[in-house]
C-alpha positions in Angstrom: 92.7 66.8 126.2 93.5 63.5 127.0 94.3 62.3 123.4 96.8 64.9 123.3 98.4 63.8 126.4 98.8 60.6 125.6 100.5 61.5 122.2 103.1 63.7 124.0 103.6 60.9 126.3 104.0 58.5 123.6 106.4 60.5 121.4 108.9 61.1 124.1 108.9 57.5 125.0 109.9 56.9 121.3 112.2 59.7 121.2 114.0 57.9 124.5 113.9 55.0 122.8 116.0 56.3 119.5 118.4 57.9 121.3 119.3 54.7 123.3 120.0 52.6 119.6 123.5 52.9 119.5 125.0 55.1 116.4 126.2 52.8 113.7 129.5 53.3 111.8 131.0 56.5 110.1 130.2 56.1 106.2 132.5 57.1 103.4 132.5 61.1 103.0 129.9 61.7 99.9 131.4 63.3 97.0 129.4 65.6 94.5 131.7 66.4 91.1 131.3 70.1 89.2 128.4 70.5 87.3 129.5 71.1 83.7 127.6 71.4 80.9 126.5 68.2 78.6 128.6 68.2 75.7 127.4 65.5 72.8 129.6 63.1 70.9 131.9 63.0 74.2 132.0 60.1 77.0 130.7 61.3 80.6 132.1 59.1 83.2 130.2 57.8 86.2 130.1 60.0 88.8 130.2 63.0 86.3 127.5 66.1 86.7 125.8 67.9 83.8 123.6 70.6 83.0 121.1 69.6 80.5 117.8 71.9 79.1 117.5 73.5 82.9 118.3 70.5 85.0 120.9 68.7 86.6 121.8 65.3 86.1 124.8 62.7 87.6 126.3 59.7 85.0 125.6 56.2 87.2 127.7 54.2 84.4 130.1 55.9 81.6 128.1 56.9 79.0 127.9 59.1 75.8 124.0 59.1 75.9 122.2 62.3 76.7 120.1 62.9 79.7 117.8 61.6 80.7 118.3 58.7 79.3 117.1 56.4 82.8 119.8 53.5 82.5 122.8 56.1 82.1 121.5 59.5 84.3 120.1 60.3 87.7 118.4 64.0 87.4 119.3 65.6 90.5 117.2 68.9 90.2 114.3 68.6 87.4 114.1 72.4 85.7 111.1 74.6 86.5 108.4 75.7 84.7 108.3 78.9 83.0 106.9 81.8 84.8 103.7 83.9 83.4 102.8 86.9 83.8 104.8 88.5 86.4 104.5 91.3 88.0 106.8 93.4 90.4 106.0 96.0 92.8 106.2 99.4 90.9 107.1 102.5 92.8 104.2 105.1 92.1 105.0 108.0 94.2 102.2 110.1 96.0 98.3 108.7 95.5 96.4 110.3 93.5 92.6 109.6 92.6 92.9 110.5 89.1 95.3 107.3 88.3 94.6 103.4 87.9 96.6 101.6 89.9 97.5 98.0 89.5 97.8 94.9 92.1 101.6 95.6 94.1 101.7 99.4 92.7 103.1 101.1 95.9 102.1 105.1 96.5 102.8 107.5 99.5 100.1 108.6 101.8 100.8 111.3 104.8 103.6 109.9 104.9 103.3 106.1 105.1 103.5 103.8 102.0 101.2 101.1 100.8 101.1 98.3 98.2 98.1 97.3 96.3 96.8 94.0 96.9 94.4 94.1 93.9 93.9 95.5 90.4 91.9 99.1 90.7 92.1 99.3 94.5 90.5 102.7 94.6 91.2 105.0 97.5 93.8 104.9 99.4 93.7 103.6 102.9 91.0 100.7 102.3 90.9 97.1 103.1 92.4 97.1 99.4 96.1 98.6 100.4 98.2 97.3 102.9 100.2 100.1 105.0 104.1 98.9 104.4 105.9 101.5 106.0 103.9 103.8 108.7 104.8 107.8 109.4 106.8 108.0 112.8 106.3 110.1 115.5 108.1 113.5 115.5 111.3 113.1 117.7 112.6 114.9 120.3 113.3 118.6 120.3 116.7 119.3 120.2 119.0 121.7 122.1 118.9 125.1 121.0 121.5 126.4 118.5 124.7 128.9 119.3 122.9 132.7 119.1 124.0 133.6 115.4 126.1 136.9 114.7 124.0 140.2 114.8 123.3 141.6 111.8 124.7 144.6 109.5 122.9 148.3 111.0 119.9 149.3 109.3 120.0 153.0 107.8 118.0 155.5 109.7 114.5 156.2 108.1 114.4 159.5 107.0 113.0 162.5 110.2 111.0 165.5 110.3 112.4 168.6 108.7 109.5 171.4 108.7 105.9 171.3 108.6 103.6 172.5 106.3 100.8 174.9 107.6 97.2 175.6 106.1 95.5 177.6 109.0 92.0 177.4 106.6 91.7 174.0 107.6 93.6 173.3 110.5 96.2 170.7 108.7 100.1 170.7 109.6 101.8 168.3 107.3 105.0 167.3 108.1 107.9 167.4 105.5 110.8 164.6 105.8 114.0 164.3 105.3 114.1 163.2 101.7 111.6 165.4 100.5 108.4 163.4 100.6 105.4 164.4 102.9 104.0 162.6 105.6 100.6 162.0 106.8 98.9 165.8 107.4 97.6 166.0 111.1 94.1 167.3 111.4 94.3 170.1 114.0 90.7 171.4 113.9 89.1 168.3 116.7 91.5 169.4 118.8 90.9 173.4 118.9 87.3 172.3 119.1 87.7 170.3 122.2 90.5 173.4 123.5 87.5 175.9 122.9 84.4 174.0 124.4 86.0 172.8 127.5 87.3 176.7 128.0 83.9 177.6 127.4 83.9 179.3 124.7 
């Protein structure tokens, strides 16, 4: 605890200290040419900016060399290496246990997506996926709609017409409208009950 106080301490003595050294003059403005690319068999002046396999290199003296040759370029950005094996996240759609699934391979769960962070993650949520988008919550219920227009008048179903007796069972079957016969009412449980509570 105290070392670190003591650093603080010192570094904003120093900073005190470089703000009080008075600023020194205003330099020339810096000028950076277009970057065109090398062309051989021509003169590049000093000053001048190519292109060159990738990189970027400034002329310090006229020259018709190439770059990089040291006593006639600068390189001002050196060109990367060449990528291998990339890979790019891969839009999967639902999981499903029956597929492989490779390292950034991103599938939809109950609504939330995730990325794989390996090769053959296996199920989906483990330590091996990592959630990128969660499910939200259900919003709020809205106001009710406008009460929509009634609709068209159903036809009426079809009545009862006539019945159809058969006193040897006690059955009255109704007969409808449109020909067909409804269910037959059993009569006899009823003149049953009639006679027994009249006592017979």
């Amino acid at each position: 605890m105290l070392i670190a106080d003591t650093d603080r301490r010192t570094a904003e003595q120093i900073d005190v200290k470089i703000k009080q050294i008075p600023a020194g003059p205003v330099g020339p403005e810096g000028h950076l040419r277009p970057v065109k690319p090398f062309m051989s068999d021509t003169v590049h002046y000093k000053g001048d900016c190519v292109s060159y396999a990738g990189a970027c290199y400034q002329a310090v003296r006229d020259t018709a060399r190439q770059p990089a040759h040291a006593d006639d370029w600068i390189c001002l950005a050196a060109a990367g290496r060449d990528g291998a094996d990339a890979r790019w996240p891969r839009v999967c759609g639902t999981f499903s246990t029956s597929r492989n699934y490779e390292q950034f391979d991103i599938v939809v769960l109950n609504g939330s997506a995730f990325i794989a962070r390996c090769d053959d993650p296996g199920i989906c949520p483990s330590d091996k996926w990592q959630m990128i988008c969660a499910h939200g919550k259900p919003g709020m219920k809205g106001p009710p709609g406008e009460r929509g227009e009634s609709g068209p008048r159903g036809e009426p179903g079809p009545s009862i017409v006539d019945w159809k007796l058969d006193p040897t069972v006690y059955m009255a079957t109704p007969i409808l409208s449109d020909g067909s016969e409804a269910q037959a009412l059993q009569l006899r449980p009823f003149f049953e009950q009639f006679h027994d509570e009249c006592g017979g």
